[in-house]
DRENLOVEX-11588 format. One record per residue: x, y, z of N, C-alpha, C in turn; residue in three letters. Coordinates in steps of 0.02 Angstrom, whole numbers, plus 32768, in hexadecimal, padded with zeros to 4 digits. Layout:
% DRENLOVEX-11588
XYZXYZXYZALA/...
This chain:
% DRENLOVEX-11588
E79E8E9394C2E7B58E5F9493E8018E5D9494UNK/E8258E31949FE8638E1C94A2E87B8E30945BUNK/E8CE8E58946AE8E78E519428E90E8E2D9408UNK/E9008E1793C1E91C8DD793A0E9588DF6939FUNK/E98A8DB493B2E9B98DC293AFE9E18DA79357UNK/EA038DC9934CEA1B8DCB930BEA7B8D919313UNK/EA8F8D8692D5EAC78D7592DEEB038DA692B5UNK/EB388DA392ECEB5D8DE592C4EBA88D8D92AFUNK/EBB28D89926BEBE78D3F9257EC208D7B9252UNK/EC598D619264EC9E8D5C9270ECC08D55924CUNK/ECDD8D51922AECFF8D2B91E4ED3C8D0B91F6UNK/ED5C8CD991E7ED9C8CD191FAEDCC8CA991C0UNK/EDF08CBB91A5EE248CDE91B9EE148D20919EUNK/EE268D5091D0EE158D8B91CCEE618DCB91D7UNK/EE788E0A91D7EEA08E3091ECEEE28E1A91E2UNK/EF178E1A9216EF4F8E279203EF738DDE91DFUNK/EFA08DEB91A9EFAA8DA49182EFF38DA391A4UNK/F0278D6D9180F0688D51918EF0958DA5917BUNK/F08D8DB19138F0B38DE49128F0A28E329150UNK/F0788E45916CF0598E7991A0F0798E7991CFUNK/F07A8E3691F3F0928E339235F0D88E2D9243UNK/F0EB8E0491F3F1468E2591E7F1528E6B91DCUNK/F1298E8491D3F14D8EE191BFF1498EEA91EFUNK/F1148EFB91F9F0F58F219261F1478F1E927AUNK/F1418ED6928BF16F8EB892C4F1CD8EC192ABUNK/F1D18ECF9264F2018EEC9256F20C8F29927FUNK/F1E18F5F9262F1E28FB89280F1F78FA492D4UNK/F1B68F6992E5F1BD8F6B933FF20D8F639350UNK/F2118F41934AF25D8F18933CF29F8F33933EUNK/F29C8F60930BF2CA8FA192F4F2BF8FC89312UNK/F2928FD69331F298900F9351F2AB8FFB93BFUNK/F2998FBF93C4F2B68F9A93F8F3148FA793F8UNK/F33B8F9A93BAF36B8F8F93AFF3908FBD93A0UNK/F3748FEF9385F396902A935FF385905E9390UNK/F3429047939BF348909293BFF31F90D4937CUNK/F2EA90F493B2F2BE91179370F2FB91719372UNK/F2EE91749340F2BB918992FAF2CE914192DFUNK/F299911992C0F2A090FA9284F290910B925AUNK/F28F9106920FF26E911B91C9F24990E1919DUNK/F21B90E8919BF1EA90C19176F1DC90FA9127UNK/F1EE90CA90F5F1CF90F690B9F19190C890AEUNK/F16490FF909DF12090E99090F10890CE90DDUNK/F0A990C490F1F0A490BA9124F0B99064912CUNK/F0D490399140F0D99008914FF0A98FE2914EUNK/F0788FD89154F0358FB5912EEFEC8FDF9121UNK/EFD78FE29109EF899019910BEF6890169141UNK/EF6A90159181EF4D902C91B8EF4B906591C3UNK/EF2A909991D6EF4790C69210EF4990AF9249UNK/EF21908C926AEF42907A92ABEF6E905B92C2UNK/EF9990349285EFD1901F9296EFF390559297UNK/F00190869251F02090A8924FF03290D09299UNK/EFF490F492A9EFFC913192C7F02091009317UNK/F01E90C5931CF01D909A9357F07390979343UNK/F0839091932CF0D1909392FCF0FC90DA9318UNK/F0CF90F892F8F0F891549315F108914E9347UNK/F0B9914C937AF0CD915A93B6F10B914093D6UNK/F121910793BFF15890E293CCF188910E93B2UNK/F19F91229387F1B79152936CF1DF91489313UNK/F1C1911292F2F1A6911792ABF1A3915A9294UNK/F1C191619266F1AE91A0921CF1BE918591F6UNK/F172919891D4F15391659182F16991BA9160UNK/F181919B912BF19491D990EAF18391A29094UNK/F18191DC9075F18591C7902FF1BE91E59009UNK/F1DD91F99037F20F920F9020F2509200902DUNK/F29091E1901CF2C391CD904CF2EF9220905CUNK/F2E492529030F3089285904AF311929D908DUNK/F2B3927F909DF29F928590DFF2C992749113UNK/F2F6925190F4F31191F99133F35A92279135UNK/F384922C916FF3C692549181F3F292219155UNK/F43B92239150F45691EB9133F47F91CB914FUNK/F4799194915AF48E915D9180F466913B91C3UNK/F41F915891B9F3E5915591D6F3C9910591CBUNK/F3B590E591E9F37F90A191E8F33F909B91B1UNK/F34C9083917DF30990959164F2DE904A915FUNK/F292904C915CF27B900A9142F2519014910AUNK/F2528FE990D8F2248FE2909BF1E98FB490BCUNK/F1A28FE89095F1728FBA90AAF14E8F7F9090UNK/F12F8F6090BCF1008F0990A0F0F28F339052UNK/F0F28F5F9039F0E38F5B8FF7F11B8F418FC3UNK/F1468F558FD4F1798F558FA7F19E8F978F8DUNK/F1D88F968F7FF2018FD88F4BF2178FCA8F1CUNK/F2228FE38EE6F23A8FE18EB5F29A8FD48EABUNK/F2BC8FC48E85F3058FC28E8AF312901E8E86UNK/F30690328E84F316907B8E76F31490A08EBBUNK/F2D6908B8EDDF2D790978F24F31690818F59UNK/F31B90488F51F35B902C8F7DF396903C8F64UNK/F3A490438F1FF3E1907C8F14F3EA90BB8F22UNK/F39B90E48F2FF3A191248F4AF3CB91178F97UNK/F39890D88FBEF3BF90DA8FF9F40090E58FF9UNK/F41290A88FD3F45C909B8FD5F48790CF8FE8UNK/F47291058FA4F4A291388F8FF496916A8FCFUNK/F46E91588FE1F460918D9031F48491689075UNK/F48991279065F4C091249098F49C910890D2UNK/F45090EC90B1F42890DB90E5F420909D9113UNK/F41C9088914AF435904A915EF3D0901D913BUNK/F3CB8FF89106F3928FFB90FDF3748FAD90F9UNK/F3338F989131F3138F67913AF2D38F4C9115UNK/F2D38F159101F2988F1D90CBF2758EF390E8UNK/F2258F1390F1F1FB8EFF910CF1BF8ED490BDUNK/F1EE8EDF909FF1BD8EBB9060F1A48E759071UNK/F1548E8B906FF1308E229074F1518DF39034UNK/F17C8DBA9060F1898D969028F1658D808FDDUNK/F1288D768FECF0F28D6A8FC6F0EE8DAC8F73UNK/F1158DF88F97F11F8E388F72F1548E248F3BUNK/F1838E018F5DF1C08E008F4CF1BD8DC78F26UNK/F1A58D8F8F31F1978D618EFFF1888D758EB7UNK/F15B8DAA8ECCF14A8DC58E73F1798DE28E52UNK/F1928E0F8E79F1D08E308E6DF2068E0C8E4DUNK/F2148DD88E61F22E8D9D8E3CF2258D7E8E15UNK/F1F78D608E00F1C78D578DBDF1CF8D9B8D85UNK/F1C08DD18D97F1DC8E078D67F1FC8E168D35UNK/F2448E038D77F27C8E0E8D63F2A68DCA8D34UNK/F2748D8E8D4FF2948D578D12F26E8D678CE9UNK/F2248D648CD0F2008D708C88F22F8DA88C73UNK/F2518DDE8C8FF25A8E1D8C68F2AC8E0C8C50UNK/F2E08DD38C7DF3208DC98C5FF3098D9B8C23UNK/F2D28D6C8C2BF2C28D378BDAF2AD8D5F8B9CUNK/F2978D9C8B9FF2748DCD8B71F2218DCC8B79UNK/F1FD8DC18B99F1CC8DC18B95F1B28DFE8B9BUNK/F1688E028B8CF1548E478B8BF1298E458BDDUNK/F12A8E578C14F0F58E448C3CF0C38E638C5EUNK/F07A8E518C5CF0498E608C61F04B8E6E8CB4UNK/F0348E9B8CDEF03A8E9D8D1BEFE98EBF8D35UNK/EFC18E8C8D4FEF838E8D8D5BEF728EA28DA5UNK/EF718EF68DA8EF5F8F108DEBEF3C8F5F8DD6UNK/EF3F8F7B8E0FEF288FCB8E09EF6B8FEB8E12UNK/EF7F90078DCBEFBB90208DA4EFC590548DECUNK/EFAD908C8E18EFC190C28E4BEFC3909C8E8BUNK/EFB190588E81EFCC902F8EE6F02690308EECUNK/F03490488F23F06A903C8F2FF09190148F2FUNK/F07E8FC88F1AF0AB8F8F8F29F0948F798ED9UNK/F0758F978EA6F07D8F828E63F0B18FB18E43UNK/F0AB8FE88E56F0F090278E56F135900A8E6CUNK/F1278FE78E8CF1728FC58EA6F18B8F928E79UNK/F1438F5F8E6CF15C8F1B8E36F16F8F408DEAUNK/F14F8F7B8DDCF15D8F938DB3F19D8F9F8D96UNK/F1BA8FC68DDFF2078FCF8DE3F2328FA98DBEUNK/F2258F698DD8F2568F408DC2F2638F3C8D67UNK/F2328F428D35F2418F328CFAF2158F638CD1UNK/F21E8FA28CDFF1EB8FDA8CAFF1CE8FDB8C70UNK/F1FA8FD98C5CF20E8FBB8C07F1EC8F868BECUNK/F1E38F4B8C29F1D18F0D8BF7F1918EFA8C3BUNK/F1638F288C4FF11E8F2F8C86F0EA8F568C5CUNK/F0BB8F4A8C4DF0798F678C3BF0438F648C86UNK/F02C8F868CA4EFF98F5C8CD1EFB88F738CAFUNK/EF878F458CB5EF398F488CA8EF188F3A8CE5UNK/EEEA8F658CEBEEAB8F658D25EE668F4E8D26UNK/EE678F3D8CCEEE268F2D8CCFEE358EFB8C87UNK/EDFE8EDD8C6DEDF18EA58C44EE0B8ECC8C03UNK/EDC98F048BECEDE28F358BC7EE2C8F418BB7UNK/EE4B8F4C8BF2EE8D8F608BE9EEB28F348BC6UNK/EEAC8EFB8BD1EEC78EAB8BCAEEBC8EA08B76UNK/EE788EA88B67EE538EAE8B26EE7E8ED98AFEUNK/EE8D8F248B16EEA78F428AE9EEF08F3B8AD5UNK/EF178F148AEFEF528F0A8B01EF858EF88AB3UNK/EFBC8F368A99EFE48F1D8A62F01A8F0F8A77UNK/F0368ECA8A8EF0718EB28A86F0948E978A53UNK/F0D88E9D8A63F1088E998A35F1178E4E8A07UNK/F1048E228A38F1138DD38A28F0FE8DC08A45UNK/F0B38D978A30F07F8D7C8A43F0928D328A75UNK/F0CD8D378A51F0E18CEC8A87F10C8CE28AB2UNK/F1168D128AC3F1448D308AF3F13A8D6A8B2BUNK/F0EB8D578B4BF0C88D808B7AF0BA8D438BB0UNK/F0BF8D7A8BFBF0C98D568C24F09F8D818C61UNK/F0748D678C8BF0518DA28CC0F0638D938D01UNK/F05F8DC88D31F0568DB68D7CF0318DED8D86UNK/F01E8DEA8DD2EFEC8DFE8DF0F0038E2F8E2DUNK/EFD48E548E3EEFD48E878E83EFD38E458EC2UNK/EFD28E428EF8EFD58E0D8F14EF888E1A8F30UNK/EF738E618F45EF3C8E678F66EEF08E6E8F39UNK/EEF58E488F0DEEB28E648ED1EE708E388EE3UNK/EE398E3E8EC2EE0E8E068ECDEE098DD18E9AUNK/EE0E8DAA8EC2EE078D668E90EDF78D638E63UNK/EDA98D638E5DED7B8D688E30ED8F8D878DF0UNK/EDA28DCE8DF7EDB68E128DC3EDF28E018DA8UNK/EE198DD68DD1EE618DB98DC9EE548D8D8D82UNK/EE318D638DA1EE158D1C8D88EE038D448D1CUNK/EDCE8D608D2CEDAE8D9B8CE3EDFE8DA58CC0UNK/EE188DBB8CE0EE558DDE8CBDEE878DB18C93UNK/EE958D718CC0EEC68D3A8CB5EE9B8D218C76UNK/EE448D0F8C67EE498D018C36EE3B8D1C8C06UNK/EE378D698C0AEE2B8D8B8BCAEE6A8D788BC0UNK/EEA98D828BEBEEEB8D838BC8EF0A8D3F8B93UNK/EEE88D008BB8EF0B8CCD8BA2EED68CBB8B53UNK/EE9E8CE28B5DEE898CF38B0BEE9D8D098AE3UNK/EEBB8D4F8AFFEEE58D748ACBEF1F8D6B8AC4UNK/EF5E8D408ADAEF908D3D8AE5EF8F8CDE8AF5UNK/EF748CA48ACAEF728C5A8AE9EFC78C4C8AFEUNK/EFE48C5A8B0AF0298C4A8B1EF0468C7F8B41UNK/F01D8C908B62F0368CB68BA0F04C8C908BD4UNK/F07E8C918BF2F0A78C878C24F08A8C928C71UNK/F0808C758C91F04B8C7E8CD4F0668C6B8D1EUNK/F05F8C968D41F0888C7D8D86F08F8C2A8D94UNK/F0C28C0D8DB5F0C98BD88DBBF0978BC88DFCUNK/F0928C038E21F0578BF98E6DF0378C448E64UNK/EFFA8C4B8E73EFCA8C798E65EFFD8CBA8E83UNK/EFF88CFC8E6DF00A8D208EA5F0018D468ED0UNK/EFA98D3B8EC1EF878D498F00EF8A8D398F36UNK/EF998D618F6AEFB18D3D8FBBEF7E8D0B8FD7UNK/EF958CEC8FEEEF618CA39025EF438CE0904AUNK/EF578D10906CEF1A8D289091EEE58D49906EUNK/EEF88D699035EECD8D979024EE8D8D639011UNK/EEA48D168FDAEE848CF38FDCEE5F8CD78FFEUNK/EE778CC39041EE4A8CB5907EEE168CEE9090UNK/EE2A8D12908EEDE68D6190B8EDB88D509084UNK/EDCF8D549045ED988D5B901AED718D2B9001UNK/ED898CE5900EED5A8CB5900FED2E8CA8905DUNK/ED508CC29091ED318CC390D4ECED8CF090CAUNK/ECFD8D1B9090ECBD8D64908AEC958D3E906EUNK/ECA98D07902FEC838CE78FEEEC4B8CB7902AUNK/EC5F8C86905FEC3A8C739090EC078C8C90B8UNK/EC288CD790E3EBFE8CF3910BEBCA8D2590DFUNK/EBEA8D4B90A3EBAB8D88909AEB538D619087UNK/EB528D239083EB088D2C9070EAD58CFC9098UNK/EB088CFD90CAEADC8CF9911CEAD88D459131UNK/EAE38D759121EAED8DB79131EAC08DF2910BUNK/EAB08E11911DEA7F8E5D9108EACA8E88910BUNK/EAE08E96914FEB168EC39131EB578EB49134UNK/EB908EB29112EBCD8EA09132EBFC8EE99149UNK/EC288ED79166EC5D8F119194EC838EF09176UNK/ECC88F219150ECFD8F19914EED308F3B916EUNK/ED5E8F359198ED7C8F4E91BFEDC98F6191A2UNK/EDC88FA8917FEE0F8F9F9166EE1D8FE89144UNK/EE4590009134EE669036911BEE52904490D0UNK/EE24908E90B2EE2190919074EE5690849056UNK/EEA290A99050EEC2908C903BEEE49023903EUNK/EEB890149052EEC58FB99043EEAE8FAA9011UNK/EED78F898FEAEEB48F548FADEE8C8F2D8FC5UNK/EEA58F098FDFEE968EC49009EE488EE1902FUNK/EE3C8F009043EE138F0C9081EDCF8F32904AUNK/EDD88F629020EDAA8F708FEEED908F2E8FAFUNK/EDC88F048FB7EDAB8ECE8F78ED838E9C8FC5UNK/ED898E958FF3ED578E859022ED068EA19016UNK/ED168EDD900EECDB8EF6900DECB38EEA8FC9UNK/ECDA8EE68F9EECA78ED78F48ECB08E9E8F4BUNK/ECC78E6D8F6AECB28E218F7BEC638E238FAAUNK/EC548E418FCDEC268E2A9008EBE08E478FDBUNK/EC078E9C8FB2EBBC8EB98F7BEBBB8E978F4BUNK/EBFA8E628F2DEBCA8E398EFBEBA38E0A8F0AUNK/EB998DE28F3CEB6A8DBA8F63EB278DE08F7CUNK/EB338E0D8F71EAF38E2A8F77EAE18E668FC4UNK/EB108E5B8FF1EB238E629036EB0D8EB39032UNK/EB138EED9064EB108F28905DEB6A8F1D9076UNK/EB8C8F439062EBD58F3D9082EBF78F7A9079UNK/EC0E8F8290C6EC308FCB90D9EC7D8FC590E5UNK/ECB18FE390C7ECE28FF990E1ECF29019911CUNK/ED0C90029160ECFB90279193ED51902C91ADUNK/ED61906D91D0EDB1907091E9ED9E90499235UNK/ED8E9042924EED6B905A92A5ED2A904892B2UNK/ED0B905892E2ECD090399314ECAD906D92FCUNK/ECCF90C2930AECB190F0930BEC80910592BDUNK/ECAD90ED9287EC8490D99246EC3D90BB924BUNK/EC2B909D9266EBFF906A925FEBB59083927EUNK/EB88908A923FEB4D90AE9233EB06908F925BUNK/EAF990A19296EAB2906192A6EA869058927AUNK/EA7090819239EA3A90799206EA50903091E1UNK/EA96903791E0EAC78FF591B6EA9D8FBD91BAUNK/EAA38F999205EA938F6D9230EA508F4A9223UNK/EA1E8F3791ECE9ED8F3091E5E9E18EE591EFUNK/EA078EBD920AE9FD8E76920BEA3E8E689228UNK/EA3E8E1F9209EA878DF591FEEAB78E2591F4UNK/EAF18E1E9213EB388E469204EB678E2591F0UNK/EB8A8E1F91D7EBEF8E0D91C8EC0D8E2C91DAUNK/EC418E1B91DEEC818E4991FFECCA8E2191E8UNK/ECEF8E4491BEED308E3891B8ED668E6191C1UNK/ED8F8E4991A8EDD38E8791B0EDF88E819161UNK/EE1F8EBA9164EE548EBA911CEE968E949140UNK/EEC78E819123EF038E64913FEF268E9A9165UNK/EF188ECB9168EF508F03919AEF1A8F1391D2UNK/EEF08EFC91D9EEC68F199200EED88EFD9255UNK/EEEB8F1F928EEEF68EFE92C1EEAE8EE692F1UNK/EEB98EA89305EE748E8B932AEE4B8EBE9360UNK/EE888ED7938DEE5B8EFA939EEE218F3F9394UNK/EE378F499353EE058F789327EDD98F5A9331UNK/EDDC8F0D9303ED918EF09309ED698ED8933BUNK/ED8F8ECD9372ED838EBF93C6ED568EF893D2UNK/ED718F2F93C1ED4A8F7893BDECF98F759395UNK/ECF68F5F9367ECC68F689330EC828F28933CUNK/ECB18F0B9363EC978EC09382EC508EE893B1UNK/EC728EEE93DEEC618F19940AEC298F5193FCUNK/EC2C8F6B93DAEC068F9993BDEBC88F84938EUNK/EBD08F699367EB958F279346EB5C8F23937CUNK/EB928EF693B9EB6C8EEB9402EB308F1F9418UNK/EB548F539420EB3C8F82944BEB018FC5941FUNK/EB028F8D93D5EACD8FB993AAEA938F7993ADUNK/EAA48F4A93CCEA4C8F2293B5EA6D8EEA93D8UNK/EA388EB493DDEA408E739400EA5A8E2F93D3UNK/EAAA8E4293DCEABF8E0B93B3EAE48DE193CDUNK/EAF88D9F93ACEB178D6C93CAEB5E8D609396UNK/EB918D5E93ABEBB18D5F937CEBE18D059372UNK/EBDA8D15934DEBF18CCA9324EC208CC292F5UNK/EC608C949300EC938C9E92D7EC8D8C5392B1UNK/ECAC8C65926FECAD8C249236ECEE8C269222UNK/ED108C00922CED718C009214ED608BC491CDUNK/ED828BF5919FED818BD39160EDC28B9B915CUNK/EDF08BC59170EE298B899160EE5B8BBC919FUNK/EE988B8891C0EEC18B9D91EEEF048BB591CAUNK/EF228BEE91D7EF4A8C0791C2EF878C1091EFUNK/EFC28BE091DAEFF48BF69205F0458BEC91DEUNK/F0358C2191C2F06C8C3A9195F0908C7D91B9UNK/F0C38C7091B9F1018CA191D8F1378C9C91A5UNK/F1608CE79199F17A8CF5918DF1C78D0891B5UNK/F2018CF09190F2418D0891C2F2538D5491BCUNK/F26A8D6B91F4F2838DB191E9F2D28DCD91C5UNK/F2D48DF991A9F2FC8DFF91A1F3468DEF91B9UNK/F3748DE59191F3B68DB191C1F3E38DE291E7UNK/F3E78E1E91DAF40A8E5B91D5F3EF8E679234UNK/F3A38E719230F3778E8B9265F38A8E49928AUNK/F36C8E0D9298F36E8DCE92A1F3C48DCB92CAUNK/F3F48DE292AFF4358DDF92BCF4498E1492EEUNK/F4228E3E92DFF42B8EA692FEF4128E87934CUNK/F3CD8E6C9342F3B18E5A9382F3C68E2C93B2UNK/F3EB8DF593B2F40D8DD593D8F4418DFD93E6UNK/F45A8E1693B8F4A18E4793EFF4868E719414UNK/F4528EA19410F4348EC1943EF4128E9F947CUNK/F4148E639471F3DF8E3294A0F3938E3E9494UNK/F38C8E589462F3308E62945EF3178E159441UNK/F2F08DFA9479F2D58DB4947FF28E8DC09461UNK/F2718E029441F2368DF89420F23E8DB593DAUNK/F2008D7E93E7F1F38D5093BCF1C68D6D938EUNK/F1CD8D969358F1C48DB39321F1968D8292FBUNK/F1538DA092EEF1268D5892C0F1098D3A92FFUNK/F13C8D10931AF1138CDD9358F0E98D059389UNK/F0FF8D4793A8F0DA8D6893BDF09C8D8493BEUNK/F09A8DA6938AF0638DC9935FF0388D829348UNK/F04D8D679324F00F8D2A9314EFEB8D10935FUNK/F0268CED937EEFFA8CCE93DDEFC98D0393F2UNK/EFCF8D5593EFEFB78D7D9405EF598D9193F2UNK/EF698D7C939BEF3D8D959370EF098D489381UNK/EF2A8D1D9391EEFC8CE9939EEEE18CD393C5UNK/EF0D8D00940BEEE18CFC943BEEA68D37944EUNK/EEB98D6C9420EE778DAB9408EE498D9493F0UNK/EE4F8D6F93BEEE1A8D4C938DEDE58D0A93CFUNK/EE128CF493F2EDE48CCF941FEDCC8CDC9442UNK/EDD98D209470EDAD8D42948EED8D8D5F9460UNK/ED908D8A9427ED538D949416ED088D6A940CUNK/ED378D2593E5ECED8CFC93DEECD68CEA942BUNK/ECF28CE29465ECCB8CE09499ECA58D1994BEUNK/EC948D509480EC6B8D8B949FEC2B8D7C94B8UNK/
């Protein structure tokens, strides 16, 4: 008896976003120009395989700037730092590049005006992520963050009419969504981003998941425990009902899993050819056909830093930073769907 062949769906837009492929290509960049050791505080996006793909180049990720010699290259990562951080640089004498996703920094800005008007502001993420530690930075004093509805519920501010919220950039919608209106219950004159500040990608993956999980028995998420982004993938695909795994790699991936229909996505740091990998592997556990569904086209780029951007023409380094990495990732993504 012939075996049925199953369908393993694709998701698209899937893996690395605009602000990813600006950090990456920062480190690449800098270290083209400068010349390694470079210093990365914190890992530069939640991969390990970027990361460790980084070292080898000769990248050192620290959490520490003591770590960093002084007058050493440093870069801040797609998460963000705090003002306290870049004054540590300073005072160290550090030559220092900020790899912050604009999209980070946007909030960061929002912050810092609710916190010069007096507002009290509500900051809606998971209080120990690194890049809410950073937005934090900016206005201590006048930041509460809440993680959950509850939290929101229990909330004593100072002047009811004079509260104002932003957001983690990588959260899930949905939980986002719960939060914003317990808040604007308890607080009707709350002050609210002028544009969501949830990133367009994170939004895209996770409505790409809201599409694919319930054509699906199991979904694959392809991405780093530490990702926001790549774990709220995953309680997107289990609230649909999906079985859904967090997976780093190919080598993750369980043949018991596999009981039908598959999905397959990525977190925004995730590089294609991981999933080229995982692609592959799906394959080579049962008879599947794989099939890609592009929700919406994404071609958002980010400029690089002006400092780097400036460093690199005097050096003559002709890497097209962004243009690269995106042409690359899209021509990965098309060979994959022609597996």
């Amino acid at each position: 008896m012939p075996e049925v062949v199953r369908t393993l769906h694709l998701a698209a837009p899937r893996g690395f976003c605009a602000g990813v492929d600006r950090a990456i290509d920062i480190v690449d960049m800098a270290l083209q120009v400068y010349g390694a050791p470079i210093y990365v505080r914190h890992e530069i996006v939640h991969n390990r395989h970027v990361v460790e793909d980084l070292r080898r180049k000769g990248a050192v990720f620290t959490d520490d700037l003591n770590d960093v010699p002084e007058g050493a290259v440093v870069i801040f990562s797609a998460h963000g730092v705090s003002p306290a951080v870049r004054a540590e640089a300073k005072g160290r004498k550090l030559r220092a590049l900020d790899a912050t996703c604009p999209l980070v920094t946007k909030v960061h800005l929002e912050a810092l005006r609710y916190a010069k008007q007096g507002y009290s502001i509500v900051l809606i993420g998971h209080r120990q992520h690194v890049e809410v530690i950073g937005t934090m930075g900016e206005a201590p004093q006048a930041i509460v963050v809440c993680e959950t509805v509850a939290e929101v519920e229990a909330l004593q501010l100072p002047d009811p009419s004079k509260v104002a919220y932003i957001t983690q950039t990588t959260l899930s919608l949905d939980d986002c969504r719960a939060m914003v209106e317990a808040l604007r219950k308890r607080y009707p004159l709350v002050k609210e981003p002028a544009k969501d500040d949830i990133c367009y990608a994170t939004q895209n993956r996770q409505n790409a998941v809201k599409v694919m999980a319930p054509n699906c028995q199991t979904v694959l998420v392809v991405g780093a425990p530490a990702s926001s982004n790549a774990n709220r993938l995953v309680e997107v695909a289990a609230a649909l009902g999906a079985k859904a795994y967090l997976i780093e790699s190919a080598e993750d991936i369980v043949p018991e899993w596999l009981t039908g229909d598959v999905g397959l996505t990525a977190g925004a740091s995730t590089p294609e050819d991981i999933v080229q990998a995982c692609v592959d592997r799906v394959c080579a556990l049962g008879a599947y056909q794989v099939k890609e569904f592009r929700l919406v086209e994404e071609r958002v780029m980010f400029p690089l830093p002006g400092e780097l951007a400036a460093a690199a023409r005097e050096h003559g380094v002709t890497l097209s930073a962004g243009n690269t990495m995106a042409a690359d990732r899209a021509d990965q993504q098309m060979r994959i769907t022609k597996h």
